[in-house]
PAZAPA-4460 file (N, C-alpha, C; in steps of 0.05 Angstrom, whole numbers, plus 32768, in hexadecimal, padded with zeros to 4 digits):
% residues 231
    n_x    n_y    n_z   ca_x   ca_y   ca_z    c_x    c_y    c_z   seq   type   mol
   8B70   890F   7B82   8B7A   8928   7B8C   8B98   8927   7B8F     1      X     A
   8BA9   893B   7B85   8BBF   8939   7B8D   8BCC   893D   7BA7     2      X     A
   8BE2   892F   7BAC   8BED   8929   7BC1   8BFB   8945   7BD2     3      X     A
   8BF7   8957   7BE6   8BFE   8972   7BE5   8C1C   8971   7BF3     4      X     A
   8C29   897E   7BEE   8C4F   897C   7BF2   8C56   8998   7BFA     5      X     A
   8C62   8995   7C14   8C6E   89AF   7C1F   8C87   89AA   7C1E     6      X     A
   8C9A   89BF   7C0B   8CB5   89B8   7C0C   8CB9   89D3   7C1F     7      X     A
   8CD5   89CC   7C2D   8CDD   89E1   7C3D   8CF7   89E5   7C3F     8      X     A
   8D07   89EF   7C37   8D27   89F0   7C2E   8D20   8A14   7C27     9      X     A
   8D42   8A1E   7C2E   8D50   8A33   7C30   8D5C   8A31   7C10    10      X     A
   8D5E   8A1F   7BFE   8D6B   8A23   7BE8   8D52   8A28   7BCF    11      X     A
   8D56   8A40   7BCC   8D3F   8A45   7BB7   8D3C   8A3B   7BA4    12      X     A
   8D4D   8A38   7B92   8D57   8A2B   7B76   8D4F   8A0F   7B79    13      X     A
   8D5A   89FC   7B98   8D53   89E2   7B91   8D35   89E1   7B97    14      X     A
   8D30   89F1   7BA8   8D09   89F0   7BB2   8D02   89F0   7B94    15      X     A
   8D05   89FE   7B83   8CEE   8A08   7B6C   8D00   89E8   7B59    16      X     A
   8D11   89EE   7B58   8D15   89D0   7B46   8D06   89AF   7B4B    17      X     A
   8D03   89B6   7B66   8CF4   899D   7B6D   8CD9   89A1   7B73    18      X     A
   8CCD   89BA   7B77   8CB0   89C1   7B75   8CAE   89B6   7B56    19      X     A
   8CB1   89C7   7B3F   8CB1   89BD   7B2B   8CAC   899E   7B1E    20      X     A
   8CC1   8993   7B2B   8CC2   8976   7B27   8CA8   896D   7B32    21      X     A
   8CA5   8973   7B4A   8C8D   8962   7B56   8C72   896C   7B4C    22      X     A
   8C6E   8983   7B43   8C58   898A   7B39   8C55   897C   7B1B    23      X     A
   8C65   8978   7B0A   8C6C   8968   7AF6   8C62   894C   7AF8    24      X     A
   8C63   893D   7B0F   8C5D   892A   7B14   8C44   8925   7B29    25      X     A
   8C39   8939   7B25   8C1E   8938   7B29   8C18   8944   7B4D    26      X     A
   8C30   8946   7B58   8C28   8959   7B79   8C1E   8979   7B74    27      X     A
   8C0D   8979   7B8F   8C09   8998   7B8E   8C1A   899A   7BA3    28      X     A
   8C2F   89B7   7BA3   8C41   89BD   7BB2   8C49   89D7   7BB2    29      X     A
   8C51   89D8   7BC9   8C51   89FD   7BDD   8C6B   89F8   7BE8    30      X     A
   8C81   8A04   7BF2   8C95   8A10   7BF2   8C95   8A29   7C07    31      X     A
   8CAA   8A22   7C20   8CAF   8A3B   7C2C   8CD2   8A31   7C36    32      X     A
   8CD7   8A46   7C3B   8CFE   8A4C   7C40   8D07   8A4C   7C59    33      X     A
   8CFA   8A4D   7C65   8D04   8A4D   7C80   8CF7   8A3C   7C92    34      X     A
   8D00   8A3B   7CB4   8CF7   8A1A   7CB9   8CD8   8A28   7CC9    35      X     A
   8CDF   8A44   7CD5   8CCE   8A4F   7CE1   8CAA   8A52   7CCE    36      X     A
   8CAF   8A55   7CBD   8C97   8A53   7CA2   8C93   8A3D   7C9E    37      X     A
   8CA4   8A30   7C9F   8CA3   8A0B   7C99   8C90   8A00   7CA6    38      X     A
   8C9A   8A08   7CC4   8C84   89F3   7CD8   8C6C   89FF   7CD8    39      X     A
   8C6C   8A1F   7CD9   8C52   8A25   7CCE   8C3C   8A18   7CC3    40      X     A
   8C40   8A0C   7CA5   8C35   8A0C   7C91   8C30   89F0   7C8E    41      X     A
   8C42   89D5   7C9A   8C45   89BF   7CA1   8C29   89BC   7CB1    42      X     A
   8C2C   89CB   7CCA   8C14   89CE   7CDC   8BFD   89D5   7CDA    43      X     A
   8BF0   89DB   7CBD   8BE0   89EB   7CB2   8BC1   89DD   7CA5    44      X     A
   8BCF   89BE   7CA8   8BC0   89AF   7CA1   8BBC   89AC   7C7F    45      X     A
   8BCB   89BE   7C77   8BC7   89BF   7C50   8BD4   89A8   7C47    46      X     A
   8BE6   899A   7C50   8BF5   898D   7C47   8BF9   8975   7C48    47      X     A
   8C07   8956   7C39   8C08   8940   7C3E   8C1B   8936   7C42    48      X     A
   8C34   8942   7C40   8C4A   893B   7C4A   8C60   8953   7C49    49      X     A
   8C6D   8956   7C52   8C7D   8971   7C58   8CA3   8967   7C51    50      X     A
   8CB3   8973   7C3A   8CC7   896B   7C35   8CDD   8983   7C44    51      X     A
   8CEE   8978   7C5A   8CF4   8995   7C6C   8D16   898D   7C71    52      X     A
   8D27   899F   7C68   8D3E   899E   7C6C   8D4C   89A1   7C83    53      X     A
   8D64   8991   7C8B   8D6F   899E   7CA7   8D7D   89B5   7CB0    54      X     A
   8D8E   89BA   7C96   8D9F   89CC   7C9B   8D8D   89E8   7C84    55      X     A
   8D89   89FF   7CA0   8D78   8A17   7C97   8D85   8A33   7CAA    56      X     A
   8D84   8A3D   7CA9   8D85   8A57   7CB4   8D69   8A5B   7CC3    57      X     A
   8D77   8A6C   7CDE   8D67   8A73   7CF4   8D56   8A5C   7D01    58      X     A
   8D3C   8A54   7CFD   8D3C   8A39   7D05   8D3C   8A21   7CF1    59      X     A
   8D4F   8A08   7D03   8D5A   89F3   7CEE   8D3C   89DB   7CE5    60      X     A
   8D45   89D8   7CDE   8D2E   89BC   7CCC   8D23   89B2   7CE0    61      X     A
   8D3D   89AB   7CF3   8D38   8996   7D10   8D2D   89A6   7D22    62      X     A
   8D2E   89BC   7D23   8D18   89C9   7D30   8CF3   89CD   7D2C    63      X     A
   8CFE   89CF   7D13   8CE3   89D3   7D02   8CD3   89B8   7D08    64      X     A
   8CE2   899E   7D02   8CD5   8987   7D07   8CC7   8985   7D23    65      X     A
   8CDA   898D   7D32   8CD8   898C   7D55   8CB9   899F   7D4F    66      X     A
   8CAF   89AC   7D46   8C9C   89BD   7D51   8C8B   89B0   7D3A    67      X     A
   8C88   89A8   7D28   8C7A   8996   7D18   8C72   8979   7D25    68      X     A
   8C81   896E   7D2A   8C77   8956   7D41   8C6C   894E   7D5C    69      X     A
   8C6B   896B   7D66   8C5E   897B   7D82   8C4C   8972   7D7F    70      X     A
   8C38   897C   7D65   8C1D   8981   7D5A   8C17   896E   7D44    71      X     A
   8C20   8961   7D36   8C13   895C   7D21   8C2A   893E   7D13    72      X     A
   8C1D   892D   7D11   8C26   8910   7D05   8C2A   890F   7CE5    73      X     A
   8C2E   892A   7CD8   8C32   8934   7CC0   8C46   8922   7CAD    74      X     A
   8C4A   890D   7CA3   8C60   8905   7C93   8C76   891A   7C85    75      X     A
   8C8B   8914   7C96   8CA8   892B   7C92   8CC1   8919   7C88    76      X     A
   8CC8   8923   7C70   8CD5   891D   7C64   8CED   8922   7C5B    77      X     A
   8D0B   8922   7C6F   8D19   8933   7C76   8D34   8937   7C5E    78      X     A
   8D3F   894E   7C57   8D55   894D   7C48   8D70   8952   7C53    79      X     A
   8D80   893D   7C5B   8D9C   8946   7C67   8DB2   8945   7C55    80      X     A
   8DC7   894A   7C5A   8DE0   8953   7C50   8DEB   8931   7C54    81      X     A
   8DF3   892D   7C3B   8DFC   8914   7C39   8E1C   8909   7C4F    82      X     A
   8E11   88F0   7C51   8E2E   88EC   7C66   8E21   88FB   7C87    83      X     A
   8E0E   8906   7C8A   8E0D   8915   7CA6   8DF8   88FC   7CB9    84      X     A
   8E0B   88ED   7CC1   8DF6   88D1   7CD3   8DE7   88E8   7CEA    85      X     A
   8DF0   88F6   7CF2   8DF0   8902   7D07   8DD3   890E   7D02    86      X     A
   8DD1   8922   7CF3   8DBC   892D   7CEB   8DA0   891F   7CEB    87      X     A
   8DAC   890A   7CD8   8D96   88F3   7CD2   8D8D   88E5   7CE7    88      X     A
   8D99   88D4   7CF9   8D8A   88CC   7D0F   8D84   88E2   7D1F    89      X     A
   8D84   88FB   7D27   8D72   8906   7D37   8D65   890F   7D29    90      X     A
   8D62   8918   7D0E   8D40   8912   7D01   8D31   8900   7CFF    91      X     A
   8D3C   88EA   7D00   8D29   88CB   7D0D   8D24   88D3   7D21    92      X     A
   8D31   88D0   7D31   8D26   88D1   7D54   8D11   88EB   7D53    93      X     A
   8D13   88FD   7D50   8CFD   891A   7D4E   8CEA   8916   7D47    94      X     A
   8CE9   88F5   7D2C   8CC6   88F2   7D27   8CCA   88F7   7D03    95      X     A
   8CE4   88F4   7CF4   8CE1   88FC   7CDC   8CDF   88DF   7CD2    96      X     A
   8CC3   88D9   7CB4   8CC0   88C3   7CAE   8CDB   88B2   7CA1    97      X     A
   8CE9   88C7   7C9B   8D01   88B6   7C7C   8D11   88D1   7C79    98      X     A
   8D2B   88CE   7C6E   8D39   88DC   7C67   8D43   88E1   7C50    99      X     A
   8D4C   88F3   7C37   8D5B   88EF   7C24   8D7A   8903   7C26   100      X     A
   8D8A   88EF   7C1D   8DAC   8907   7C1B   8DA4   8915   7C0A   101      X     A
   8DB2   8932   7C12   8DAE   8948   7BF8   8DD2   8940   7BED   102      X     A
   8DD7   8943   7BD6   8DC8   8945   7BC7   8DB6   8935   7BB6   103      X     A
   8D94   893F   7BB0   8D88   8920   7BAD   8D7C   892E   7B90   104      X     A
   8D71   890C   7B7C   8D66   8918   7B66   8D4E   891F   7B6D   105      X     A
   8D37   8937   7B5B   8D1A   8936   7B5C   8D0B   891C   7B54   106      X     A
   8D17   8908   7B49   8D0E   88E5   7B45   8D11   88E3   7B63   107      X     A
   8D28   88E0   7B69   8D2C   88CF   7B86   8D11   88DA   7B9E   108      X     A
   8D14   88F7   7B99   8D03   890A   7BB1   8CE6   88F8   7BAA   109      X     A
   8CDD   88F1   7B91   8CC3   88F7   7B8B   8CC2   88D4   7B94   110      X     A
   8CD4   88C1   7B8D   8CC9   88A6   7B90   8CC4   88A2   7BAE   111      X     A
   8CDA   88B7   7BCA   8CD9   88A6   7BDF   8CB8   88BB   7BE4   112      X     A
   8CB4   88D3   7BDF   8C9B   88D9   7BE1   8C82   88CC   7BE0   113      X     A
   8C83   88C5   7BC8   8C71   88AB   7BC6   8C68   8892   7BDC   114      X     A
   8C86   888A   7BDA   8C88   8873   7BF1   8C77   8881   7C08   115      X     A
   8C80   889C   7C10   8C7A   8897   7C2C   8C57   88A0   7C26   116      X     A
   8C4C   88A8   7C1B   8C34   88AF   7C0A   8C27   8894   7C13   117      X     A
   8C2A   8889   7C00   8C1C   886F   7BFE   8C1E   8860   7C1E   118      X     A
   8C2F   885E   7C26   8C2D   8855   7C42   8C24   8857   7C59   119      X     A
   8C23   887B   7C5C   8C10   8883   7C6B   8BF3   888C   7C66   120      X     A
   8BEF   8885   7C4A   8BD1   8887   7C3F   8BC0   886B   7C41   121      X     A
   8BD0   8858   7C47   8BC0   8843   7C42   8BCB   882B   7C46   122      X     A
   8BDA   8830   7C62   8BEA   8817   7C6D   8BF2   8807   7C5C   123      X     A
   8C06   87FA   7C72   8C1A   87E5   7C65   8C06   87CF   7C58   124      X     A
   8C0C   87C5   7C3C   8BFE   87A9   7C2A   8BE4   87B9   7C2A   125      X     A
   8BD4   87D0   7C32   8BBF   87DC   7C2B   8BA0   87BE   7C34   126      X     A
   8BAF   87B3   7C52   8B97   87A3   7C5E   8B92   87BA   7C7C   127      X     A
   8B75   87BC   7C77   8B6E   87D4   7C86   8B5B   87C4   7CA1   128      X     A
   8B5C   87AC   7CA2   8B52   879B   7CBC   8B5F   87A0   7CD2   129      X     A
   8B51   87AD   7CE9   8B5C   87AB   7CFD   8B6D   878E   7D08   130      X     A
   8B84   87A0   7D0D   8B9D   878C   7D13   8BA3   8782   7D37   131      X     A
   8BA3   8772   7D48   8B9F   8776   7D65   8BBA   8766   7D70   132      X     A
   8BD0   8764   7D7C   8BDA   8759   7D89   8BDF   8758   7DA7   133      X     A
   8BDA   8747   7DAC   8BD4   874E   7DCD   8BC8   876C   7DD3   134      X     A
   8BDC   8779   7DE8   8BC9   8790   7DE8   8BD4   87A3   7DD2   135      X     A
   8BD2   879D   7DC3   8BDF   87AD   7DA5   8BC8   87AA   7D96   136      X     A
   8BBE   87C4   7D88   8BA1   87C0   7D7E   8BAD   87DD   7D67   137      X     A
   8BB1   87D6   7D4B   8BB2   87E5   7D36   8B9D   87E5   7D23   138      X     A
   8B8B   87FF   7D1A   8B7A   880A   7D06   8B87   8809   7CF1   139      X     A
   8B8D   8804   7CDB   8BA0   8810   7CC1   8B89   881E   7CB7   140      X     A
   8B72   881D   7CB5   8B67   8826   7CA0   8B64   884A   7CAA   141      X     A
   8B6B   884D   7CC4   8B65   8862   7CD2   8B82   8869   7CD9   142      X     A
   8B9E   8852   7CD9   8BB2   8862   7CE4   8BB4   886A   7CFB   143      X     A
   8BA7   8856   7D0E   8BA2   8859   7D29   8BAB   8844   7D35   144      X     A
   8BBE   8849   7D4F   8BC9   882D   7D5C   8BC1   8834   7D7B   145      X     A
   8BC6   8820   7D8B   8BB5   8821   7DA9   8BCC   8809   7DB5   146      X     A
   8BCF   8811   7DCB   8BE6   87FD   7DDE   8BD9   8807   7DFB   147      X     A
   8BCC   87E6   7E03   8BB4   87E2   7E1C   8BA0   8803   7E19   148      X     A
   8B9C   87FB   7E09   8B7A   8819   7E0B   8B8A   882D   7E05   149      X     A
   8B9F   8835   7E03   8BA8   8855   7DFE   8BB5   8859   7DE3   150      X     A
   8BA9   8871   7DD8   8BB8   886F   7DB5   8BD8   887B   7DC0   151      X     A
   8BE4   8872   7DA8   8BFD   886F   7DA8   8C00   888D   7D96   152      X     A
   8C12   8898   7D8D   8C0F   88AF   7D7E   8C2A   88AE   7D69   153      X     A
   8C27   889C   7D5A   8C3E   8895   7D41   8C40   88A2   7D30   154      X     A
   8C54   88A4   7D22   8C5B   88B5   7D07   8C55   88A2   7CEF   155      X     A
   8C54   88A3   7CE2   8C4C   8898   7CC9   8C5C   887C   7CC8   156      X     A
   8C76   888D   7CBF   8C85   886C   7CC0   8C8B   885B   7CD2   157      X     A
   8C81   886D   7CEB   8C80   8855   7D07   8C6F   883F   7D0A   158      X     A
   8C51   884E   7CFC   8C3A   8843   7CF7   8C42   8824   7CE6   159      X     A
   8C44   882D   7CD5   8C54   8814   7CBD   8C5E   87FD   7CC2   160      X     A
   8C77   880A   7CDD   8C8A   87F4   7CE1   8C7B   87DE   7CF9   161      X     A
   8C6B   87F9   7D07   8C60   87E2   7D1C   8C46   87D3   7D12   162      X     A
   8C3C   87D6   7CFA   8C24   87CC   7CF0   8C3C   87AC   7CE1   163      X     A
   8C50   87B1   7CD1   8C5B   879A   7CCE   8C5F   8785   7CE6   164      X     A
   8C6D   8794   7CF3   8C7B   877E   7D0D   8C62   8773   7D1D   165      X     A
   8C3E   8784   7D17   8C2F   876C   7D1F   8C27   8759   7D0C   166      X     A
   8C24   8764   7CF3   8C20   874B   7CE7   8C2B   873C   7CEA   167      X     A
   8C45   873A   7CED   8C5C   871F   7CF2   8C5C   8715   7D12   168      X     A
   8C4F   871C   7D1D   8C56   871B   7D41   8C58   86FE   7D42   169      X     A
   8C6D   8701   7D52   8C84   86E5   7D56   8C8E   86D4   7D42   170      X     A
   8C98   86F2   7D3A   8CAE   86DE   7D28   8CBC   86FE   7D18   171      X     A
   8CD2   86F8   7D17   8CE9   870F   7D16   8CE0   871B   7CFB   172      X     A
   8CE1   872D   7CF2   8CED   8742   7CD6   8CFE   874E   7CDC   173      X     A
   8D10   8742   7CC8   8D28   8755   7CBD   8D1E   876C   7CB8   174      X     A
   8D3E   8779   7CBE   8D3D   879E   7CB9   8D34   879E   7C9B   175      X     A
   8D43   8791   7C84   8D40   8793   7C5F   8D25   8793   7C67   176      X     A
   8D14   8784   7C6F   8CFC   877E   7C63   8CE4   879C   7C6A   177      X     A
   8CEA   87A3   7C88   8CDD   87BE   7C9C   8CE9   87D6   7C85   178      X     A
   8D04   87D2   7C77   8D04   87E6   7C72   8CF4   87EF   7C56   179      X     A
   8CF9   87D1   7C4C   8CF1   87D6   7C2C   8CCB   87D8   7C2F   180      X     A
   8CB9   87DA   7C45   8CA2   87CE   7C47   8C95   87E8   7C53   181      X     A
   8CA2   87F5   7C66   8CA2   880B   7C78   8CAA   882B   7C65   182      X     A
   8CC2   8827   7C58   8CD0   883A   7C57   8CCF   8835   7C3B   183      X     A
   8CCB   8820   7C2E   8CCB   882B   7C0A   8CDD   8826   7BFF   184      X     A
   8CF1   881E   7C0F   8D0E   881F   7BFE   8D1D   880E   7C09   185      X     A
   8D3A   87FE   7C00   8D43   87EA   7C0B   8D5B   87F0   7C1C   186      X     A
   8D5E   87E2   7C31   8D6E   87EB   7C42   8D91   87F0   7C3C   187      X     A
   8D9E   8811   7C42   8DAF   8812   7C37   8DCC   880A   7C4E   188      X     A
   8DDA   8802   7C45   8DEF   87F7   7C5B   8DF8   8813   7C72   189      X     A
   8DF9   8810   7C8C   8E02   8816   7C9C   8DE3   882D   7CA8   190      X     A
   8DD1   8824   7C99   8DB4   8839   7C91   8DA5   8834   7CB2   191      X     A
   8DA1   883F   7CCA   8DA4   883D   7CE0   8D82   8849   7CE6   192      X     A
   8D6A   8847   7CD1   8D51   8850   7CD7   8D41   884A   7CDB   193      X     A
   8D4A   882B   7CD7   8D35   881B   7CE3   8D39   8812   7D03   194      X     A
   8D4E   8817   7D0A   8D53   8814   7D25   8D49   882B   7D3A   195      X     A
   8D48   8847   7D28   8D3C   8865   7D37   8D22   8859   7D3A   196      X     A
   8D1A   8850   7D2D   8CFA   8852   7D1E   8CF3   8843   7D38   197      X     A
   8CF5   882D   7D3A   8CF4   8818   7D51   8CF7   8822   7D67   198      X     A
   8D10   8822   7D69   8D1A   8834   7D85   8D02   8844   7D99   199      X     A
   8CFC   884F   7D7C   8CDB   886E   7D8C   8CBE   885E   7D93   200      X     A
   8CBB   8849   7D74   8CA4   8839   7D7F   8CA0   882D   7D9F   201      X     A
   8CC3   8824   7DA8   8CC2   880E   7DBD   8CC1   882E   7DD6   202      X     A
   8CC8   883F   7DD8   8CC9   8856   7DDF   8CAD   885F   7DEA   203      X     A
   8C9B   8861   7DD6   8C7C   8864   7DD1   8C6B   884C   7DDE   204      X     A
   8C70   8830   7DD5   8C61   8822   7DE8   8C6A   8818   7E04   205      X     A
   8C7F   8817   7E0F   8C84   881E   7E2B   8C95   87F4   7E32   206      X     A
   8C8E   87FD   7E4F   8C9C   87DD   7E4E   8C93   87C4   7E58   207      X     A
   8C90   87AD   7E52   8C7A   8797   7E5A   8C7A   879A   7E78   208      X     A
   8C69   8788   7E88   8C6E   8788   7EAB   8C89   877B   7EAD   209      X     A
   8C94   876F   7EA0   8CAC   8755   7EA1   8CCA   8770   7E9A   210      X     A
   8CC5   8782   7E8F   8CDE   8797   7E8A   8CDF   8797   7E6D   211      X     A
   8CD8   877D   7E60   8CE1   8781   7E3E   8CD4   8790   7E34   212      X     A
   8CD9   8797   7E13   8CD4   87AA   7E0A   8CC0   8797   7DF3   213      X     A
   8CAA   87A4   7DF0   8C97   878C   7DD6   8CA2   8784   7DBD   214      X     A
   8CB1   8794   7DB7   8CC4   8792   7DA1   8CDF   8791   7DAB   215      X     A
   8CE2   876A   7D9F   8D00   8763   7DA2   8D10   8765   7D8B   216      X     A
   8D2C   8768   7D92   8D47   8763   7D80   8D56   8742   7D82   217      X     A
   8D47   873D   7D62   8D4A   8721   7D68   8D6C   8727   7D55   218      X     A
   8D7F   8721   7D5F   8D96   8723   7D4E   8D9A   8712   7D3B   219      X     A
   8DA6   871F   7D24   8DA7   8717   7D05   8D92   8711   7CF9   220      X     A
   8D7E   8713   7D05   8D60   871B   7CF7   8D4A   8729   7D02   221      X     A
   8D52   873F   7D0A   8D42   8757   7D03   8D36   8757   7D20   222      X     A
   8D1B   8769   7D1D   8D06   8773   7D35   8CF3   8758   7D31   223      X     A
   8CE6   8757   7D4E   8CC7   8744   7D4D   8CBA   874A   7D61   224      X     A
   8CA0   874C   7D5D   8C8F   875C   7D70   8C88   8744   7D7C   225      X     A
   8C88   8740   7D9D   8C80   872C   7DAF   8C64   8728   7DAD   226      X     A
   8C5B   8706   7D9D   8C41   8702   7D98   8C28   870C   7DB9   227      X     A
   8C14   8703   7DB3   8C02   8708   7DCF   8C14   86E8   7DE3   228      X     A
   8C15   86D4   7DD3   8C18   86BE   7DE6   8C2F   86C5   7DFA   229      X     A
   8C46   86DD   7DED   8C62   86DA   7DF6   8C62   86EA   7E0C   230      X     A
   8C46   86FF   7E06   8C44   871A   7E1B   8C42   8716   7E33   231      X     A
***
């Protein structure tokens, strides 16, 4: 079955150029212009991942997201204006899986699609064994995580990153590795998303009895999720 794609951008010409493309390459895809229709249609359940711009008229992308992430763990796939850090990390923080600069090719749009496709279809390395660390207890095959008895409520690529950092528990991963494993693609210099991404996880699971956070910053090599022995 094909993969269903909500593009949502104010620029008509590039919407249909990249509808096109993606339908070419095998997506079924729908198209609306504004952010207010956007989250609509995002929320609608038709869809498998939603491609949603920031900069729109009347309400912005980052709005649209904000009311898309209220409700629904939808993989969002954001398009900002190249050079705008600003933009970009508060679409991380809001809950957006990945980003692309506009201006971007319909190759580029379609490969990180994919990525994030495949990642949130069928977890990270596609091992669907319940994963447990201390009180850290991840489903992949379900996309379901639990921290002491209560589900956690992750976004796709949050899912990902914290399903890596247990496989590895106690013992660091680099950002290159979270990003290229998580995110599909290899980490670009000064590229600040894997640190959002984290940031929300450690945010979401709260803080040991001791004050730390489960996920440490081991410096010059990366994140490591505190084994059960360390907890």
């Amino acid at each position: 079955m094909a993969a269903r794609v909500l593009l949502i951008d104010d620029d008509v010409e590039l919407v249909e150029l990249m509808r096109d493309y993606l339908v070419r390459e095998g997506f079924a895809v729908d198209t609306a212009h504004d952010g207010a229709s956007g989250a609509a249609a995002a929320l609608s359940g038709r869809f498998d991942i939603a491609v949603l711009d920031v900069m729109m008229p009347g309400q912005s992308g980052l709005e649209a997201l904000r009311q898309i992430r209220a409700a629904s763990n939808l993989p969002v796939l954001m398009l900002t204006a190249r050079g705008d850090d600003a933009d970009r990390i508060l679409g991380l923080e809001l809950g957006a899986d990945d980003y692309v600069p506009k201006p971007c090719t319909p190759r580029e749009l379609t490969a990180r699609l994919r990525a994030i496709l495949k990642r949130s279809g069928n977890g990270v390395g596609g091992n669907a064994a319940v994963l447990a660390v201390g009180r850290l207890t991840l489903r992949p095959a379900e996309r379901r995580a639990e921290f002491s008895g209560k589900t956690l409520t992750l976004t796709s690529t949050e899912f990902n990153l914290l399903e890596i950092l247990a496989r590895h528990a106690g013992r660091p991963v680099s950002k290159e590795e979270l990003s290229q494993e998580a995110l599909g693609r290899p980490l670009a210099r000064y590229d600040r998303s894997i640190d959002v991404h984290v940031s929300s996880i450690r945010q979401k699971l709260g803080r040991l009895a001791d004050g730390r956070s489960l996920i440490q910053t081991v410096i010059r090599k990366g994140y490591q999720l505190i084994a059960e022995a360390e907890s």
